[in-house]
MMTF fields as JSON, N, C-alpha, C and O atoms, coordinates in Angstrom:
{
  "mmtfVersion": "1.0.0",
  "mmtfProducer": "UNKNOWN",
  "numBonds": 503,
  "numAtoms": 504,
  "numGroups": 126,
  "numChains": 1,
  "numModels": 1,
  "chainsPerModel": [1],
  "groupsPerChain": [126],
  "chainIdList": ["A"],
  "bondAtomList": [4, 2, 8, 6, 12, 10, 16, 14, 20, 18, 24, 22, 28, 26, 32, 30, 36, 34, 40, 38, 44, 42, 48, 46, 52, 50, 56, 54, 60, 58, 64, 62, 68, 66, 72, 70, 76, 74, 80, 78, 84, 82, 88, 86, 92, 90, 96, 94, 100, 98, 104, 102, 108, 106, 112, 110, 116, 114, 120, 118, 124, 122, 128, 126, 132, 130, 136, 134, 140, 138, 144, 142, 148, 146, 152, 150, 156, 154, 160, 158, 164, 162, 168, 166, 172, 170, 176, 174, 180, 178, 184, 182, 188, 186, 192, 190, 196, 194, 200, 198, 204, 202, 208, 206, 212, 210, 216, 214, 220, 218, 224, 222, 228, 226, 232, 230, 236, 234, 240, 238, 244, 242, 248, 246, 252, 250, 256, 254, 260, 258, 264, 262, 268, 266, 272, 270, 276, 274, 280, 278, 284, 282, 288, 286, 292, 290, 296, 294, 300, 298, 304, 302, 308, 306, 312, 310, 316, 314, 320, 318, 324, 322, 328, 326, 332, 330, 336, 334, 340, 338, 344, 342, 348, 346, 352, 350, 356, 354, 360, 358, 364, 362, 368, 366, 372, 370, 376, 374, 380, 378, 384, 382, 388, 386, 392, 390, 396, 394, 400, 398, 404, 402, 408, 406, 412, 410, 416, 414, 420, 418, 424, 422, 428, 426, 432, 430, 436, 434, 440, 438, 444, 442, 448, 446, 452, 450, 456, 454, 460, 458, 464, 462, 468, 466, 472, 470, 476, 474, 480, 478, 484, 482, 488, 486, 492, 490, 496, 494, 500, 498],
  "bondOrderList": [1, 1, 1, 1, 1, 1, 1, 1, 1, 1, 1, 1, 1, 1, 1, 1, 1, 1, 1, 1, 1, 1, 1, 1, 1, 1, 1, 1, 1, 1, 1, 1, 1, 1, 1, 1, 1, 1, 1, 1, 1, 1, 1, 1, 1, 1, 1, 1, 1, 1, 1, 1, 1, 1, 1, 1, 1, 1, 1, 1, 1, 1, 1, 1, 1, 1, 1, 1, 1, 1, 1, 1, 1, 1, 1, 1, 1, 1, 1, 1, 1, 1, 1, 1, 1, 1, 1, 1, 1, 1, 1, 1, 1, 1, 1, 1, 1, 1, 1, 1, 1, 1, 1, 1, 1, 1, 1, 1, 1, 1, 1, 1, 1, 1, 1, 1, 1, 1, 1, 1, 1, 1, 1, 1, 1],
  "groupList": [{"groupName": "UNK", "atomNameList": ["N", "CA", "C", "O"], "elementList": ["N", "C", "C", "O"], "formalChargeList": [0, 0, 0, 0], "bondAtomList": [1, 0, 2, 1, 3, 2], "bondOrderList": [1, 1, 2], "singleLetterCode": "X", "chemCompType": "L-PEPTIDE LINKING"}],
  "groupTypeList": [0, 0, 0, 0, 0, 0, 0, 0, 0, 0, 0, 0, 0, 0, 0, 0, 0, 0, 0, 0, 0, 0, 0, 0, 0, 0, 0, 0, 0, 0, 0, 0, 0, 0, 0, 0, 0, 0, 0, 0, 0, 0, 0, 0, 0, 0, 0, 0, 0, 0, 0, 0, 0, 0, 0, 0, 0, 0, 0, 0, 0, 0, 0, 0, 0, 0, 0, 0, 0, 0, 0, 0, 0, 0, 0, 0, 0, 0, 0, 0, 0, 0, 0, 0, 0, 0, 0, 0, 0, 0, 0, 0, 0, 0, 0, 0, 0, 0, 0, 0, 0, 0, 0, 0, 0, 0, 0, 0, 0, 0, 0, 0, 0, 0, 0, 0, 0, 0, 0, 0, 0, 0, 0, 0, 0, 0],
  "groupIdList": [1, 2, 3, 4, 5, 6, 7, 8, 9, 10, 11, 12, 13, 14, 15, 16, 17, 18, 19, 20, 21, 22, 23, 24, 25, 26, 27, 28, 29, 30, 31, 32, 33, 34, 35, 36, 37, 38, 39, 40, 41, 42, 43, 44, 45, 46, 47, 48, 49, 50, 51, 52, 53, 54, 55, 56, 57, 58, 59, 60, 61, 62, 63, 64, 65, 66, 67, 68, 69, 70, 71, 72, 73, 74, 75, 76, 77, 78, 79, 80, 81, 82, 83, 84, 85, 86, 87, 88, 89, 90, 91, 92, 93, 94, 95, 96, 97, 98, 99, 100, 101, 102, 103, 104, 105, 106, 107, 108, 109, 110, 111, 112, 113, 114, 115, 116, 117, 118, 119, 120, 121, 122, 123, 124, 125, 126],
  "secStructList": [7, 7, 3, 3, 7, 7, 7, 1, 1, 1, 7, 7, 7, 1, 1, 1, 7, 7, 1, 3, 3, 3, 7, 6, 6, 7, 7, 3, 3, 3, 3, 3, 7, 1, 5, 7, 6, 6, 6, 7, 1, 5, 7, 7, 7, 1, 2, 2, 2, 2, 2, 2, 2, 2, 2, 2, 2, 2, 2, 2, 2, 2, 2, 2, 2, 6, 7, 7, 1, 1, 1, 3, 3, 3, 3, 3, 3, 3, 3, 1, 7, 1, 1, 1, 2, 2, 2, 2, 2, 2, 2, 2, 2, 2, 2, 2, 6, 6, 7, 7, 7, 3, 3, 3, 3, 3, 3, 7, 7, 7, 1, 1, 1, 1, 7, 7, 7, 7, 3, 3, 3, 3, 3, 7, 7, 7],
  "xCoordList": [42.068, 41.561, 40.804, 40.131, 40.862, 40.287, 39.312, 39.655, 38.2, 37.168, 36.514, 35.841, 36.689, 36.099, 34.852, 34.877, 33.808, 32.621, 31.599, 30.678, 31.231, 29.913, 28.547, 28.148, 27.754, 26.947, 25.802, 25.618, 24.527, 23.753, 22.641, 22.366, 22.182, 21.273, 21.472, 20.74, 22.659, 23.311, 24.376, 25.265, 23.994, 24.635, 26.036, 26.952, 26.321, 28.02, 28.437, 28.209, 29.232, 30.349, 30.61, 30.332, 31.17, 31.315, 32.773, 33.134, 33.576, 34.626, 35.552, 35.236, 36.558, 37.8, 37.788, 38.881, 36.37, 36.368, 35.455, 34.36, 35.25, 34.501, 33.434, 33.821, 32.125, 31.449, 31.615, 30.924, 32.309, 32.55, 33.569, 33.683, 34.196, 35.451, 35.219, 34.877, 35.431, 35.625, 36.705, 37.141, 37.535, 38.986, 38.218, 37.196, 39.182, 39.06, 38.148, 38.262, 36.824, 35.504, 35.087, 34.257, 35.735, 34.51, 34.196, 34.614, 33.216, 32.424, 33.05, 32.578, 33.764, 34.076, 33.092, 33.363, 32.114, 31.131, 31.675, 32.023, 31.833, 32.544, 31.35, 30.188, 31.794, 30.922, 29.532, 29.748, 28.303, 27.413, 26.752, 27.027, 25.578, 25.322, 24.43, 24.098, 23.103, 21.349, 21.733, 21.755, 22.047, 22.288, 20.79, 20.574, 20.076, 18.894, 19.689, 20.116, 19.66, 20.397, 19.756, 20.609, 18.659, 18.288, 18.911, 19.541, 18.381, 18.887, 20.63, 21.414, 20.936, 22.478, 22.419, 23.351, 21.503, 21.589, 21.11, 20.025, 22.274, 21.675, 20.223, 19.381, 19.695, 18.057, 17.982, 17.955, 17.981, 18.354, 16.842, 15.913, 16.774, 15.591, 16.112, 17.257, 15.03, 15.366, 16.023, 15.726, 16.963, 17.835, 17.445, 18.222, 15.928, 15.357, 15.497, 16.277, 14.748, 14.901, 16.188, 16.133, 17.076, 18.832, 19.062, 19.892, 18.887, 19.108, 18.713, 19.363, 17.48, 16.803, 17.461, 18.271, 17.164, 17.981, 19.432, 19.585, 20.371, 21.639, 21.785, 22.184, 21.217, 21.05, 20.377, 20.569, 19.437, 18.837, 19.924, 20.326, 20.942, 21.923, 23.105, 23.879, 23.195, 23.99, 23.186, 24.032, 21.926, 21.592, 21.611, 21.893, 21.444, 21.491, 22.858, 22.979, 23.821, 25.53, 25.529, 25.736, 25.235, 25.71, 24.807, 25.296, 23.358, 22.942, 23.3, 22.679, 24.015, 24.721, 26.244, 26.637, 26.764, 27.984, 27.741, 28.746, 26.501, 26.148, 26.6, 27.379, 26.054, 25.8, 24.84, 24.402, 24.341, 23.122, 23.315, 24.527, 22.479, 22.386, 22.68, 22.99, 22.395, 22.568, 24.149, 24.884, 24.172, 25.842, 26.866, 28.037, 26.757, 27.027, 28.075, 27.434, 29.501, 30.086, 30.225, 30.342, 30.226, 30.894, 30.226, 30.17, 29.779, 29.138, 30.104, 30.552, 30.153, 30.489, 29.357, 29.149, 28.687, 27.709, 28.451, 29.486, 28.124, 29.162, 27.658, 26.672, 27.752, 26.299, 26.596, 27.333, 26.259, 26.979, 26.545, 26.996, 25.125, 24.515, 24.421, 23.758, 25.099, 24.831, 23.73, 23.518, 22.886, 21.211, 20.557, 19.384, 20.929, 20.154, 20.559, 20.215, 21.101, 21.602, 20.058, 19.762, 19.234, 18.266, 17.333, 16.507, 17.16, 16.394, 17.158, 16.32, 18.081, 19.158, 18.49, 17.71, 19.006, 19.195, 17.53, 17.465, 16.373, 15.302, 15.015, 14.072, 15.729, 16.077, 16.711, 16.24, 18.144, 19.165, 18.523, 18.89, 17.35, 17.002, 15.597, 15.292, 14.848, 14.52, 15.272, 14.709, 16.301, 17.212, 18.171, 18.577, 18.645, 19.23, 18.872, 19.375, 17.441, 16.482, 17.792, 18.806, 17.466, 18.277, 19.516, 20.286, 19.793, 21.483, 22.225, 22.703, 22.487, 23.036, 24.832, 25.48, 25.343, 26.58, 27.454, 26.996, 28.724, 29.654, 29.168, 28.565, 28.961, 29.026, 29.468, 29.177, 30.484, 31.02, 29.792, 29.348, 29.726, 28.977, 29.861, 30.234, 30.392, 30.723, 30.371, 30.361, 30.2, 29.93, 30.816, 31.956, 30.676, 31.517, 31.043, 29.885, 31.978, 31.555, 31.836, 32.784, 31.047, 30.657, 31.597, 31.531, 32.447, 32.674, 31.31, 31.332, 30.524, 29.146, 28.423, 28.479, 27.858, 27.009, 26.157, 26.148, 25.095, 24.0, 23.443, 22.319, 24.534, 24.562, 24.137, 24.335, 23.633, 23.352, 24.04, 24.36, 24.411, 24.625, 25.379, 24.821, 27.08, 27.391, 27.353, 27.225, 27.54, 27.619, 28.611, 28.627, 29.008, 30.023, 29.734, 28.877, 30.666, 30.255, 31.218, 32.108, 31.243, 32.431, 30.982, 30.271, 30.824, 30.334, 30.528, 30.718, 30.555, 31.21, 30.58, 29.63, 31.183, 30.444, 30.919, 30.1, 32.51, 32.997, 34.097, 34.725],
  "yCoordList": [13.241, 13.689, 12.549, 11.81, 12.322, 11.345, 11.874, 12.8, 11.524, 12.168, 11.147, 10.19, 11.33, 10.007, 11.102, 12.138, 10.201, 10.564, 10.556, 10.842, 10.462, 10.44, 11.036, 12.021, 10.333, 11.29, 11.05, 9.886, 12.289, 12.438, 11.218, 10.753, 10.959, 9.592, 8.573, 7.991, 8.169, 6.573, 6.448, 7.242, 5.374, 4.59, 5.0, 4.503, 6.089, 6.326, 5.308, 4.925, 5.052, 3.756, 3.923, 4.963, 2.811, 2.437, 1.853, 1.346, 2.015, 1.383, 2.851, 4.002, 2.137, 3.163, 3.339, 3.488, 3.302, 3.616, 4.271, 4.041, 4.872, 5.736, 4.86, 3.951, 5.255, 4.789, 4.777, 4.102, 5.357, 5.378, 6.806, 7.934, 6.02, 7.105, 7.417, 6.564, 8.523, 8.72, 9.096, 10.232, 7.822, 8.365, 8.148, 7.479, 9.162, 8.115, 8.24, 7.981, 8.767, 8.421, 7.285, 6.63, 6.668, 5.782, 6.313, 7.435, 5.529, 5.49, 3.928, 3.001, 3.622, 2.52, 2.477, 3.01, 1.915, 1.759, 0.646, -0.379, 0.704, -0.139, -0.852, -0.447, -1.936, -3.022, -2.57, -2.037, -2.975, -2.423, -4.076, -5.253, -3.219, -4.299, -4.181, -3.189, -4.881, -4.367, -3.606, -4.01, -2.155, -1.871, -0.481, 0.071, -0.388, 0.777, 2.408, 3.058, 2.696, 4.526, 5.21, 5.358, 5.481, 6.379, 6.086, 6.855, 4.345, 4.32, 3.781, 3.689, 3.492, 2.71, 1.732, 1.74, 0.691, -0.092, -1.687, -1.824, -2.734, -3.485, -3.889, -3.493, -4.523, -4.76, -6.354, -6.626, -6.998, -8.466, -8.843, -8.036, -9.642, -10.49, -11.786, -12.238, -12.231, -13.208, -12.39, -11.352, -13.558, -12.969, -11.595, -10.657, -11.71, -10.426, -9.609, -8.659, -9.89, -8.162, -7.443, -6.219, -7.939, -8.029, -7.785, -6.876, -7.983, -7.477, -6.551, -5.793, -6.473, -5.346, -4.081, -3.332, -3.971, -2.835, -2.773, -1.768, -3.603, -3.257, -2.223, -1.085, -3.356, -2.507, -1.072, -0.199, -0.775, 0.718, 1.119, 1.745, 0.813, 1.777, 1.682, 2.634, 1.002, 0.893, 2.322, 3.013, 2.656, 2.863, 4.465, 5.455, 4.544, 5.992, 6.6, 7.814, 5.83, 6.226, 6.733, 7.895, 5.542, 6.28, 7.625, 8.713, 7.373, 8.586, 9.9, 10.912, 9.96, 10.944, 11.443, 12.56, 9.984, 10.278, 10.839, 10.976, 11.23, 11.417, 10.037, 10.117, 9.2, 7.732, 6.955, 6.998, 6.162, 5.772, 4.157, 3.956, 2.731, 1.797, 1.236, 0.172, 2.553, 1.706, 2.076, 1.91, 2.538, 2.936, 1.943, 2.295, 1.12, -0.213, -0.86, -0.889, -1.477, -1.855, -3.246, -4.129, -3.568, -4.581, -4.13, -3.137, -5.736, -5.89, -7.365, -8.194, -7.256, -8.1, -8.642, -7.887, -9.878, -10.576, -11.188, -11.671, -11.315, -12.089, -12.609, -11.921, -13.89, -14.873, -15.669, -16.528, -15.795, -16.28, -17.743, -18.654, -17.764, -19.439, -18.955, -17.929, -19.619, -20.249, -20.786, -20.983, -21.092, -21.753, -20.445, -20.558, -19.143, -17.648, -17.468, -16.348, -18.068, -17.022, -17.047, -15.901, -17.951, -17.667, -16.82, -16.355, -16.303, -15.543, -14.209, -13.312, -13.827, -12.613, -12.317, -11.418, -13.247, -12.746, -12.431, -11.733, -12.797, -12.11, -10.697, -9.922, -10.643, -8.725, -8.297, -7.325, -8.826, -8.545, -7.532, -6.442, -8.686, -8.332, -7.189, -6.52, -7.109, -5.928, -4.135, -3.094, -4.334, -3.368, -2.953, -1.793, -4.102, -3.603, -3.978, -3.51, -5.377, -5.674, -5.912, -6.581, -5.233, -5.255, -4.878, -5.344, -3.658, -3.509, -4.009, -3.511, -5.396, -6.172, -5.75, -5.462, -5.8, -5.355, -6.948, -7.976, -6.758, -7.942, -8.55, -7.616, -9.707, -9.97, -11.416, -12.411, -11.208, -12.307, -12.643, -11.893, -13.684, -13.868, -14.95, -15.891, -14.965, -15.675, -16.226, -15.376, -17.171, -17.602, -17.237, -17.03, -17.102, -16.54, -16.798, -17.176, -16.597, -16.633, -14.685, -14.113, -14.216, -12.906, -12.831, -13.55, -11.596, -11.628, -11.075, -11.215, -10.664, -10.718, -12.321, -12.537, -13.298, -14.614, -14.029, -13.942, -13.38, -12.642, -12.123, -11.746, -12.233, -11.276, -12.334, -13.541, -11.861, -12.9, -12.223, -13.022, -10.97, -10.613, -9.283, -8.396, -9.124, -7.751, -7.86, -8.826, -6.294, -6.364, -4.906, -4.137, -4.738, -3.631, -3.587, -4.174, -2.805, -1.733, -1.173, -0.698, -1.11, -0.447, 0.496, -0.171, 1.929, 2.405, 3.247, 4.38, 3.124, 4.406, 5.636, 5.661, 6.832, 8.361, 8.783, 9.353, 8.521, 9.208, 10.204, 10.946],
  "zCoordList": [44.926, 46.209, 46.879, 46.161, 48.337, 48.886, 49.665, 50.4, 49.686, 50.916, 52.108, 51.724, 53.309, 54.137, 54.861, 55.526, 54.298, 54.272, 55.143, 54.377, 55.935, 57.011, 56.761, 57.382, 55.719, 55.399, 56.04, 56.397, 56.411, 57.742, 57.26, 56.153, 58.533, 58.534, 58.045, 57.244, 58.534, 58.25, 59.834, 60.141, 60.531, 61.437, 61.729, 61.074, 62.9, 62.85, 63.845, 64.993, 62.707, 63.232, 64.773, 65.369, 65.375, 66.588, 66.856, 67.919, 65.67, 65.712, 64.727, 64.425, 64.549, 63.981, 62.111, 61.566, 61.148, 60.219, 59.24, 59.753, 58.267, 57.736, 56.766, 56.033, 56.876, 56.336, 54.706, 53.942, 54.462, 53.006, 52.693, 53.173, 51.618, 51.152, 49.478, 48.66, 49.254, 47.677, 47.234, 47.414, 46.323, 45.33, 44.406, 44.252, 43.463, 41.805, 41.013, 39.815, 41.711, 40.654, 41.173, 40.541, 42.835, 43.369, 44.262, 44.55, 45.08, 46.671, 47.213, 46.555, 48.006, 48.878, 50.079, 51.155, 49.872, 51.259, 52.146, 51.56, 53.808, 54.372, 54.781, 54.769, 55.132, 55.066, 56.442, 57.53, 55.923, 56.469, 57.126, 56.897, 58.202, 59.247, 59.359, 58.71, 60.166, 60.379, 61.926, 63.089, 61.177, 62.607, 62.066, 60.988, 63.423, 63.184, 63.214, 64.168, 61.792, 61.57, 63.274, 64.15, 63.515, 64.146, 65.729, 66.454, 66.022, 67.722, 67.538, 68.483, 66.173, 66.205, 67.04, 67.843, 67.186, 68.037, 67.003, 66.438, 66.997, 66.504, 65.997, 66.804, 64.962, 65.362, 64.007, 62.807, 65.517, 65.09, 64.072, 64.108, 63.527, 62.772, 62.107, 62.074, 61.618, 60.69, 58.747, 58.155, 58.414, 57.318, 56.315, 56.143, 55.639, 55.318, 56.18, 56.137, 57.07, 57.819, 58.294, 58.404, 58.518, 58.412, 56.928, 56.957, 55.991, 54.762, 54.236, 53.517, 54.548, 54.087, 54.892, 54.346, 55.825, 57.189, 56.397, 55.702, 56.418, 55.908, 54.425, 54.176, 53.678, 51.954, 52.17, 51.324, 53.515, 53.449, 53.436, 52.456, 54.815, 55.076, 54.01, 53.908, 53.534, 52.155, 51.06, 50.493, 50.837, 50.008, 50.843, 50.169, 51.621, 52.73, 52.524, 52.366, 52.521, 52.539, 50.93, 50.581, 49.985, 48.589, 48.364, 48.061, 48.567, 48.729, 49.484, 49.159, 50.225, 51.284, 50.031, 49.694, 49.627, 48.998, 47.672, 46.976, 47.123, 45.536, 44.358, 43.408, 44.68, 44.287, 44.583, 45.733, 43.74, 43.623, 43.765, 43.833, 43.849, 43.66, 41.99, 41.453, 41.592, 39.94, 39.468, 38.494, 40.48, 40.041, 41.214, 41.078, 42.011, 42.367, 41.383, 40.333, 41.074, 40.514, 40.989, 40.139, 42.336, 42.758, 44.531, 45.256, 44.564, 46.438, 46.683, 45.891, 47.85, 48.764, 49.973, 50.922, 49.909, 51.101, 51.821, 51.361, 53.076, 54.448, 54.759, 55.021, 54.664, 55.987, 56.681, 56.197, 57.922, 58.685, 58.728, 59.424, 57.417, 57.432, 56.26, 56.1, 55.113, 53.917, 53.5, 52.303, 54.451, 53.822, 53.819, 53.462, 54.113, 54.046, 52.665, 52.289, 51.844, 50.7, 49.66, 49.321, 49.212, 48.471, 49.083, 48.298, 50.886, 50.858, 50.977, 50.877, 51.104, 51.116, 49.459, 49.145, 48.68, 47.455, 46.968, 45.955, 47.478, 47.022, 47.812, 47.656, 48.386, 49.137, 48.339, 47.749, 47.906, 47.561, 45.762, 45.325, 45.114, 43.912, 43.978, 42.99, 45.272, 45.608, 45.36, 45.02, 45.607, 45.456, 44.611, 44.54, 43.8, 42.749, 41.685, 40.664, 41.635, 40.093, 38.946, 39.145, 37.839, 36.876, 36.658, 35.819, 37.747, 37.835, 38.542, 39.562, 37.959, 38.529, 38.574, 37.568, 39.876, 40.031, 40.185, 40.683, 39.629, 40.361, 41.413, 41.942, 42.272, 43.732, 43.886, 43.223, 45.262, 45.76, 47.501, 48.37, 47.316, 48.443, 49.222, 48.522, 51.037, 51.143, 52.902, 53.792, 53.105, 54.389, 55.439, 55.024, 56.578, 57.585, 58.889, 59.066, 59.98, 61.515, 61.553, 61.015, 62.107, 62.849, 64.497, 65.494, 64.165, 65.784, 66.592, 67.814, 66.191, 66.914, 66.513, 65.302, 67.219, 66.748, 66.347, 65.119, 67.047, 66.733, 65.311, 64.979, 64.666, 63.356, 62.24, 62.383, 61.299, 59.987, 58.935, 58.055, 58.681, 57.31, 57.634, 58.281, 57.021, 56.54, 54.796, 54.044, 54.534, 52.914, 52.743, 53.704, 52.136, 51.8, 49.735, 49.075, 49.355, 47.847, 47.334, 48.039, 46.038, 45.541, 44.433, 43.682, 44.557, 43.403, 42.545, 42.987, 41.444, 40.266, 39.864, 39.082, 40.478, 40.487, 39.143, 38.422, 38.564, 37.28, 37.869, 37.114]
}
């Protein structure tokens, strides 16, 4: 069974896809942005505060989907400056500490400039 998910108080998309789907015994979280849940309106900062904002809404979706951060298998980081990655990653260890999941981190241009950081999730419910 597949479920495409929208769960309440997390950022509805603005484009053509679901914040997260469940097959299988996962959660597929689609890649998330510092966008503010309540106004959905971008909310630019420097790289922490863009990280931090994203991973909430990362952590808002699995929570909506009945999945947790420690159940995280595998993340994906997009930065659009490569010199952000040591402070991403002291957010990054805010939030998941010791359960450390797979992660590929990789530099990128944003079709928004504005942007510093998406992140997306693969997590295991059973």
């Amino acid at each position: 069974m597949i479920e495409r998910l929208f769960p309440p108080g997390v950022p509805t998309p603005k484009n053509p896809y679901s914040p997260a789907v469940k097959a299988g015994g996962f959660v597929f979280v689609s890649g998330q942005i510092p966008m503010d849940p309540v106004t959905t309106e971008m909310s630019y900062g420097d790289i922490q505060h863009e990280a931090r904002l994203t991973l909430n809404n990362i952590k808002r979706i699995l929570d909506g989907s009945g999945a947790s951060l420690a159940q995280v298998v595998k993340v994906n980081v997009y930065l659009s400056d490569e010199r952000d990655f040591a402070l991403m990653n002291e957010v990054y260890i805010e939030f998941f500490g010791k359960d450390r999941p797979a992660r590929t981190t990789i530099g990128c241009k944003f079709a928004n400039p504005a942007m510093k950081v998406e992140i997306d999730c693969i997590a295991y419910v059973g």
